[in-house]
N, C-alpha and C positions, 0 to 999 in steps of 0.2 A: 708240456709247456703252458705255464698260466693263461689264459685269457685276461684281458682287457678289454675297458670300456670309454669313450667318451663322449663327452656333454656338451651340446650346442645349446644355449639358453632360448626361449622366445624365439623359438623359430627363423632367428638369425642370418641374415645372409650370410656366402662367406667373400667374405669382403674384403680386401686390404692384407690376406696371409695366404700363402697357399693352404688345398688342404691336406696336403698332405703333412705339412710342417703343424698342422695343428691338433693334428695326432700323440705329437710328442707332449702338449698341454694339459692333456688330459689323463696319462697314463698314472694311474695308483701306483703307489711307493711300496713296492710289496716286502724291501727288505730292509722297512724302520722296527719289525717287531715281527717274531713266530706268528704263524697262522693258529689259529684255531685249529685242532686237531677234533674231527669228530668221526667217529666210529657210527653207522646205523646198520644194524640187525636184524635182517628179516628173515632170522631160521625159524622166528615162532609165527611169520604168514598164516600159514593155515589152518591158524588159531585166532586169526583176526587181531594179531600185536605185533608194534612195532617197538624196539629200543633201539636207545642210542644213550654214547659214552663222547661225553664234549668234554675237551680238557681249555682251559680258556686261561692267555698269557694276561695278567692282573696285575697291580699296584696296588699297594696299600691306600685305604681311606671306603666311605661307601660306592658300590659298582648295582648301577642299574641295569641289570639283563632284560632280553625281549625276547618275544617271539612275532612271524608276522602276520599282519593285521590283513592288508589291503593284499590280495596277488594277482601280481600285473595276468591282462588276458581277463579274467572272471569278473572286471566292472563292478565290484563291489566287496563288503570286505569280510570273505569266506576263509580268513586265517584258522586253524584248527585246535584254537585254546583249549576250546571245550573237548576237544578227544585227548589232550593233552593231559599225562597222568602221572603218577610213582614220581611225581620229583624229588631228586634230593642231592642237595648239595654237599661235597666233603672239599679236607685240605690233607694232606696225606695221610688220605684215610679214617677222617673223623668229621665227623657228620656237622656240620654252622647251622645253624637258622638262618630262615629266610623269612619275607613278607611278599605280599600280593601287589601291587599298587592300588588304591583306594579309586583309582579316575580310571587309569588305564588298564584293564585289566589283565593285558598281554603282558605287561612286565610283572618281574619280581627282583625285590629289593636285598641284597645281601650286605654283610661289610667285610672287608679283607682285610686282618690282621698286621701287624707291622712284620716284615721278611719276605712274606708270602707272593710269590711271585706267576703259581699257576693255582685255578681253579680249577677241580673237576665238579660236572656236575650229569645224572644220570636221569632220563627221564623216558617215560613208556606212551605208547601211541593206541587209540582204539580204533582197531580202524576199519570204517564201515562201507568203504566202496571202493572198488578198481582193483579187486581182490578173490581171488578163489580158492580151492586146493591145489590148484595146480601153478598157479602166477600169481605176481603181484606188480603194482605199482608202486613207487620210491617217489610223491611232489616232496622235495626237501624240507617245504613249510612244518612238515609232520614230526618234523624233528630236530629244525633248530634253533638254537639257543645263541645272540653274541649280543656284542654292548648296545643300550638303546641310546637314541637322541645322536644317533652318527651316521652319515652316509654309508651306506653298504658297499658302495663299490670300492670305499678304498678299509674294509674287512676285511684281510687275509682270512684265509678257511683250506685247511686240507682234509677231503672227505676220504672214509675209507668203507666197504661195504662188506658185508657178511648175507651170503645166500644159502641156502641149503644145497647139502652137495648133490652135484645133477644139474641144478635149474641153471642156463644162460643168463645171460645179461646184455641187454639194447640202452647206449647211452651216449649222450656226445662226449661224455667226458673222460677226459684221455689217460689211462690207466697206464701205472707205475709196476706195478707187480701184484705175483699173485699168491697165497699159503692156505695150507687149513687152520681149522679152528675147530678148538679140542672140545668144545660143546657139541653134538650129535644135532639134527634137525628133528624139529616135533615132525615123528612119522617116519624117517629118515635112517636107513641102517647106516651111513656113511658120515663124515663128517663135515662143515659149515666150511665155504669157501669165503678167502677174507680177501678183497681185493680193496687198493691203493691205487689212488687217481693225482692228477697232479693237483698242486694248488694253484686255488684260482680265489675270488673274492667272494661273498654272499650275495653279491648281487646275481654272479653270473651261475652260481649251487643252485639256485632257489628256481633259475631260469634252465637247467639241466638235468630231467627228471632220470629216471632208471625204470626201465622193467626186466622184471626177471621169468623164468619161467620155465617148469620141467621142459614143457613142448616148445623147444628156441630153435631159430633159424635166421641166418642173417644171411642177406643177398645183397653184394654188390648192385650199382646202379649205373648204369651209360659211363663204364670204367673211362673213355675216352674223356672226360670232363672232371676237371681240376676248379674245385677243390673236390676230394670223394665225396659223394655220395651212399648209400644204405639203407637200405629198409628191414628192422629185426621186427619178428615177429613172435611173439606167444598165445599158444593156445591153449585151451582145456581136454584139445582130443589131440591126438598126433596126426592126425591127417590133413589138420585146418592150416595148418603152421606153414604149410608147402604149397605156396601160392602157386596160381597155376602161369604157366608158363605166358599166357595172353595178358593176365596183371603186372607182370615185370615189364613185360613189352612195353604194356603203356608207361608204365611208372620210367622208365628209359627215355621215353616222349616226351615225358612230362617234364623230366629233370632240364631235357635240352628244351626245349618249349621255355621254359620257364628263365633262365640264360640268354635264352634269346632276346626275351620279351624286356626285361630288365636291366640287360647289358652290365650285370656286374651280380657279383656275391659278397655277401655280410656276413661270413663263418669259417672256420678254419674245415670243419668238416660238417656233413648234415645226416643226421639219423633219422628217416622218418620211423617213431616209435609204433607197433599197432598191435593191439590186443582183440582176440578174438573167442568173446566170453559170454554165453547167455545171463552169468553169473553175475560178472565183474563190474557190471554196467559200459553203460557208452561214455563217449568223454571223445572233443576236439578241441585241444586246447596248443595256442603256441608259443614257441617256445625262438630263440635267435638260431641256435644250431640243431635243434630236432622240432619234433613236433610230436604229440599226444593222442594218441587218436585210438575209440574204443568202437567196436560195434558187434554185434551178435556174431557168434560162432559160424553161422555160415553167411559173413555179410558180403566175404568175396568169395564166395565158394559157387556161384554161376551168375550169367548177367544178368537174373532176374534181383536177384540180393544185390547186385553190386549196383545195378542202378539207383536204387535208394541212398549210394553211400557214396555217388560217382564222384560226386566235389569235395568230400571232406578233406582228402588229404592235399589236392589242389590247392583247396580254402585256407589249412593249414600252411603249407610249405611258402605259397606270397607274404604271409604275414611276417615269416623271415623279411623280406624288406619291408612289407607295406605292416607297421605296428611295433616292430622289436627294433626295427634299426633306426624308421621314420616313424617319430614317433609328438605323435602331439603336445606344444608345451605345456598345457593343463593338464593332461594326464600322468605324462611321469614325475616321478618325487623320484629325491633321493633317498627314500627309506620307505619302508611298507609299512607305515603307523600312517601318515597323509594319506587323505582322501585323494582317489587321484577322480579327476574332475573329467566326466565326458563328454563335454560340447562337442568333438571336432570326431566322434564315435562313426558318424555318416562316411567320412574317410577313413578312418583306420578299419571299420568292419566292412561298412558296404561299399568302399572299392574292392578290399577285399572278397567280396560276394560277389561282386561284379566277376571279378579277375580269376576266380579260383574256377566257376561255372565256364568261363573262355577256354583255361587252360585245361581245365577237364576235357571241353568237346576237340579240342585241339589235338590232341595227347590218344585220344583215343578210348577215355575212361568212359564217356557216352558219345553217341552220334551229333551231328548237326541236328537231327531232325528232334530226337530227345534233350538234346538244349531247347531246342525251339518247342518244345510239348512242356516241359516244364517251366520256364520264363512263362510260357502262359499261366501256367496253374499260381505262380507266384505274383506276375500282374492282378489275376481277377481276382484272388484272395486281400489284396491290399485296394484294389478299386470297391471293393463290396467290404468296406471295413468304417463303418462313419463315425468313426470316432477321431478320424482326419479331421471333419467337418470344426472341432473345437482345438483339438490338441498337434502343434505343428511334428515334423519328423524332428527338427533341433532340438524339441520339451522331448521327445523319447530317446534322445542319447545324452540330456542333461540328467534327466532322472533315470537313466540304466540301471543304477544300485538298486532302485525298487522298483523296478518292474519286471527285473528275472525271476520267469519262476512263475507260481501261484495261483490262485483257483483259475480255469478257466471262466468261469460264468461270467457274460456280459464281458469278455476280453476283447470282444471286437469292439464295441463304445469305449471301452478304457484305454485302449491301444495296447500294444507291449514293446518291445524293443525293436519294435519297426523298420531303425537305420538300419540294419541290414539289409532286406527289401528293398526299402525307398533309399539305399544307397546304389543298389545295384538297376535299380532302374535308371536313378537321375546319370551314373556314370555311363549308363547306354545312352542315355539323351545326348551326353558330351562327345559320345567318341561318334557317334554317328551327326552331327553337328559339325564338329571339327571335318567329318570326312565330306561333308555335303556342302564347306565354305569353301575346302579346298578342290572338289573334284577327284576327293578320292586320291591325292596325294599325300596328304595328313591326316594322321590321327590320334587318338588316345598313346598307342605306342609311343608316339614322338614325347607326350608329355611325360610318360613311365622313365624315360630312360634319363631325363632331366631329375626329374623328383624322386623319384627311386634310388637313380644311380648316383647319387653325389659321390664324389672322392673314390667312385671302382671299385673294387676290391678291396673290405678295409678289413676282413676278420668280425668278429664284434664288437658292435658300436652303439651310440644312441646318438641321434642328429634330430633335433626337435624341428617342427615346424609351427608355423601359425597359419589364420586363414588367409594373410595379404598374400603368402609367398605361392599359396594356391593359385590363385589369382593372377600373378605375379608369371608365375611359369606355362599357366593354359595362355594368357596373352603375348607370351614366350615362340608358341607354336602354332596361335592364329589371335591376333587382333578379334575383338569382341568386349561386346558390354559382360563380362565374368561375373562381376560382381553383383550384378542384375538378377544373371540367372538362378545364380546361386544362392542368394536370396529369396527370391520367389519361389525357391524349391525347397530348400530345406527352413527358412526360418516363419514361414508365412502358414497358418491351417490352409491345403488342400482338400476340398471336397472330395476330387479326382483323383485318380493316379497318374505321373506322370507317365503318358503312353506315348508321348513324343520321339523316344529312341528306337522301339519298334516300330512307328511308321513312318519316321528317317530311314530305317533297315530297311525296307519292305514289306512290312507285315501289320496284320491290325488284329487287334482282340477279338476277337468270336465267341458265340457259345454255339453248340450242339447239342444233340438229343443222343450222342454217342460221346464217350468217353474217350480222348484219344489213346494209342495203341502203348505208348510211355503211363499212362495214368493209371491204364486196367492191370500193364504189368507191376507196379508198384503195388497197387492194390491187392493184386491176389498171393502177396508174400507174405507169410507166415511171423512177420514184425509186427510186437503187441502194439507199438504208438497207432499201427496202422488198421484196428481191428474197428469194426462199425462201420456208419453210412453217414456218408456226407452227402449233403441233399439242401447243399448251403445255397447255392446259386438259383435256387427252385424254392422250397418252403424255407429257406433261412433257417435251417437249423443242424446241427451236427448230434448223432448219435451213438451208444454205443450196441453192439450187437443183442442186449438186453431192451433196448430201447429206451436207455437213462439222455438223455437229453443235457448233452454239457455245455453247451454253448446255441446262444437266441440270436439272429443279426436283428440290432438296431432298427425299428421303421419296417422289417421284413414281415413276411406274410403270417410268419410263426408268432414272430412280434405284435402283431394287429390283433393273432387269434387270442394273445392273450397269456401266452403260452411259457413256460420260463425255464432257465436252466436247475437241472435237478429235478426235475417232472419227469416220471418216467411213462409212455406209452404204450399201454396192454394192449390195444384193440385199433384197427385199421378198417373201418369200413364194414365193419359186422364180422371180421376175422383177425385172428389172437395176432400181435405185433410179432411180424418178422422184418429183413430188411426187405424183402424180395414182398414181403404184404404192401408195404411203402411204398416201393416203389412201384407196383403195378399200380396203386392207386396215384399217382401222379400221373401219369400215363391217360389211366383213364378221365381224368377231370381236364384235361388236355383239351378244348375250343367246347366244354360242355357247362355247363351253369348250376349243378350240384356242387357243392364242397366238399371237400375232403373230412369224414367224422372219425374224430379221434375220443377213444376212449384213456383218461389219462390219470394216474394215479401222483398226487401232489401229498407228500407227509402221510399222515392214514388217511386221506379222503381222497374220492371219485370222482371224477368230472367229464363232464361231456366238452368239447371244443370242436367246431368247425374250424378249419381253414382254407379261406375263399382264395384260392388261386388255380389257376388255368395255362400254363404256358407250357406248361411238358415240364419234363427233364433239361439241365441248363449244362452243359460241361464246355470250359475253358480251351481255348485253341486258338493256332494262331492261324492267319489267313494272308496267301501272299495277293499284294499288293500290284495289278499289273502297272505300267509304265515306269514304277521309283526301281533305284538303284537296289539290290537285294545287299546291303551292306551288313546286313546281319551276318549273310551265310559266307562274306568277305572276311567278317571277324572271327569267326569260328575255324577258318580255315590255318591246317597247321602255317607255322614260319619256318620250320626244319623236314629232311625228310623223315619219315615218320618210319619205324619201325613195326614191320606188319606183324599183328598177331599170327598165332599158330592156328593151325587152321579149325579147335575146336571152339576156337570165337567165333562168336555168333551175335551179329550187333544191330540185329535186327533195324537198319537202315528203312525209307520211305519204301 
């Protein structure tokens, strides 16, 4: 059955129509003209290629083709021109010329003969990530081709797919039938499976990715809750694929958790997609009826891996409402060539941050106590970041498109895409505000099911909003100056972080001379982002197990010494740099009046550095609060009963 989309402008009341009647306003015309017929090919995967065979319904005169530019989720515009390759276009079977566009370089220009009524055109993909021998990922950007300078949602598109025989398939999109396909797969004694999905538009292809994969398994999800639910998975080994019976549990939790909390669904059905690849790389990316999500081969394979991964697919699955369904008037376009614009980024991601870390501890995927051990680690990384001091959180989700990504050095003075942090804080400021105006009658909730929930159950949709209706709907569920807050928060430089919602919760920042028991356990995981010594909150500087020095804080003690990013550290006090040399000499300069002597290698040259600091070791924590209301560990607590894991979980609780 096609999917459907519709468009509320400007963040729009709805006003004066029901909405359910305004559902019918918006539906694409899907049978003024043939869909697009495209065919994509992944029996050459494991050869790092992708094809595809697009046959495209034409009229005579010149026909400008695109591919896309901007895609939605990535905040900037990561379209895959440049892997884009072997184009070439025919008319039954004889080859036309084409051109490039001279401006834009996503499209190409053809002309269509007088009679001519379908175009084929064939083109190849290189493709260098989300990929292995064993699996691949399918974003549609990689492969398609339809008219430019047109709304996408009202593009008919019927996709069809080719896997190699053996490998599954995880996708929201609702399959027609299935055949072989008389080409063999590179590597492959058997023949290419060609499956046929229904049509739907280009807007809602490009928002419905596929994965495929020898090692496939797909698990129902809290079967009692309409619309279905799913979670397919692929892996590289056959044993990763068969999640263990404690992650279903919670992902069960979570589904209903998540229902709860929202009070309605945006999808005809939800795939949480996940790949499980040292290879393939990571990736959480979302989508309206699935979700994207990559992490190393054993990222759920015990709760040591899986705490580092505990929110992702939380993070993911909210953004079904909060981003895909509600969705900012500045950022969405009706096409993927516009810039989609991220002022209102602090909502669409960092409530989402907020919400995804709730519904994780809620669900089961971490503890209360491990929410509350990393909220810290996430407050004091963003309070020890001075580059708040100049540049506000609203300048880092304007400029999102450049600042994903990119060298670390000196990224705590430059900031980075911060709204998500300083989203997820300022929306603990609110919900615990709202709870402490009401006495804990009201909160955050009450505003989700308003702003989230418009119109119930719609399938897929887009409903824009702006920032008055924000405003609009928090003074909906408690009277308050909104526009104040919300101002001083996100548009104004904060020196601070805001820490207001943790000590509305019950809780206040700390540091220690121990590492809490959530920090040491992420730490000691075998995940490369996670390899070196962070020794930020102490000598301000972050290293790697060689002792390359990638990032200086601002104003910090490493900063003072002089010290910079890309200096590597040989020598620690008359002995060869290790981290554990480090950190015993912090340790030791701890209430003593020696410096700490670093011997440092800068380019080819040698240098001597003191740094004058004495406080010990600094690690992030949070600390309760006696007499406030503990409203934190009220938010964390499930809203449904919870589904206990089997008893080889182990959740290491206070």
């Amino acid at each position: 059955m096609p999917s459907s989309t519709r468009l509320l402008s400007g963040g729009k009341m709805l006003q004066g129509l029901a909405f359910a009647s305004l559902v019918l306003l918006f539906l694409p015309a899907f049978g003024q003209k043939a869909p697009i017929q495209i065919t994509a090919d992944l029996s050459d995967a494991p050869r790092k290629l992708y094809h595809a065979d697009v046959d495209l319904p034409v009229t005579e005169g010149p026909l400008a083709l695109t591919t896309p530019k901007w895609i939605p989720g990535n905040h900037r515009p990561t379209g895959p021109v440049d892997e884009i390759t072997g184009i070439v276009f025919s008319i039954d079977g004889k080859t036309i010329p084409w051109r490039r566009d001279d401006v834009d370089l996503y499209q190409f220009h053809v002309t269509i003969p007088r009679g001519v009524t379908t175009l084929h055109a064939h083109l190849d993909c290189i493709v260098t990530g989300r990929i292995s021998q064993k699996m691949a990922v399918l974003e549609w950007e990689k492969l398609l081709l339809y008219p430019a300078n047109t709304a996408v949602r009202e593009i008919a598109v019927q996709p069809s797919l080719i896997v190699p025989a053996g490998w599954g398939i995880g996708t929201a999109l609702q399959p027609e039938g299935t055949g072989s396909y008389p080409v063999p797969a590179a590597g492959s004694s058997g023949k290419s499976v060609v499956t046929k999905f229904a049509a739907t538009n280009v807007e809602q292809l490009e928002d419905s990715p596929v994965i495929s994969g020898e090692y496939f398994h797909e698990f129902p999800l809290a079967p009692e809750v309409t619309p279905k639910h799913y979670i397919d998975v692929v892996s590289d080994s056959p044993e990763d694929s068969k999640l263990r019976p404690s992650v279903l549990a919670e992902l069960n939790n979570l589904v209903r958790e998540a229902g709860t909390e929202y009070a309605s669904h945006h999808y005809h059905v939800y795939h949480f997609l996940l790949t499980l690849s040292d290879v393939a790389g990571g990736e959480g990316l979302e989508h309206g009826q699935s979700s994207d999500n990559g992490v190393g081969e054993k990222g759920f394979a015990d709760d040591k891996h899986q705490l580092d991964e505990s929110d992702l697919l939380s993070h993911e699955f909210t953004h079904s409402w909060n981003g895909k369904y509600r969705r900012p008037f500045n950022l969405y376009q009706t096409d993927f060539a516009a810039m989609q614009q991220g002022s209102l980024l602090w909502v669409y991601e960092g409530m989402t941050q907020y919400l995804g870390n709730v519904l994780a501890a809620r669900s089961g995927l971490k503890s209360q106590a491990q929410y509350r051990d990393l909220l810290a680690l996430s407050a004091a990384q963003l309070d020890s970041k001075p580059g708040r001091e100049w540049r506000s959180t609203e300048d880092t989700a304007i400029a999102a498109s450049i600042l994903r990504g990119g060298n670390p050095a000196w990224a705590n003075w430059k900031r980075g895409q911060d709204y998500y942090q300083e989203g997820e804080l300022l929306w603990l400021d609110a919900d615990t505000l709202i709870r402490k105006q009401t006495g804990n009658k009201k909160s955050l909730d009450d505003f989700l099911k308003v702003f989230l929930g418009k119109g119930g159950d719609t399938g897929p949709a887009i409903v824009t909003y702006n920032h008055e209706e924000i405003i609009k709907d928090l003074n909906d569920v408690t009277p308050y100056d909104w526009a104040k807050f919300l101002h001083e928060r996100v548009d104004m430089p904060n020196p601070r972080a805001d820490l207001a919602g943790i000590e509305q919760g019950g809780y206040r920042l700390v540091y220690t001379d121990k590492p809490t028991r959530s920090e040491k356990t992420i730490d000691s995981t075998d995940v490369p982002r996670r390899a070196g010594l962070n020794v930020w909150y102490s000598l301000g500087l972050r290293t790697s197990n060689e002792g390359v020095i990638s990032d200086v804080r601002w104003n910090g003690p490493g900063d003072k010494s002089r010290l910079a990013p890309g200096y590597k550290v040989l020598a620690v006090n008359g002995h060869i740099f290790s981290n554990e040399a480090l950190k015993e000499a912090i340790k030791a300069a701890k209430g003593a009046t020696e410096p700490i002597h670093l011997i440092v290698q800068a380019d080819s040259f040698v240098s001597l550095f003191d740094v004058d600091y004495h406080d010990g070791e600094r690690y992030p924590a949070l600390q309760r609060i006696d007499g406030v209301p503990a409203y934190l560990d009220d938010i964390t607590m499930p809203r449904t009963t919870p589904e206990k894991a089997p008893a080889e979980k182990n959740t290491e609780e206070e």
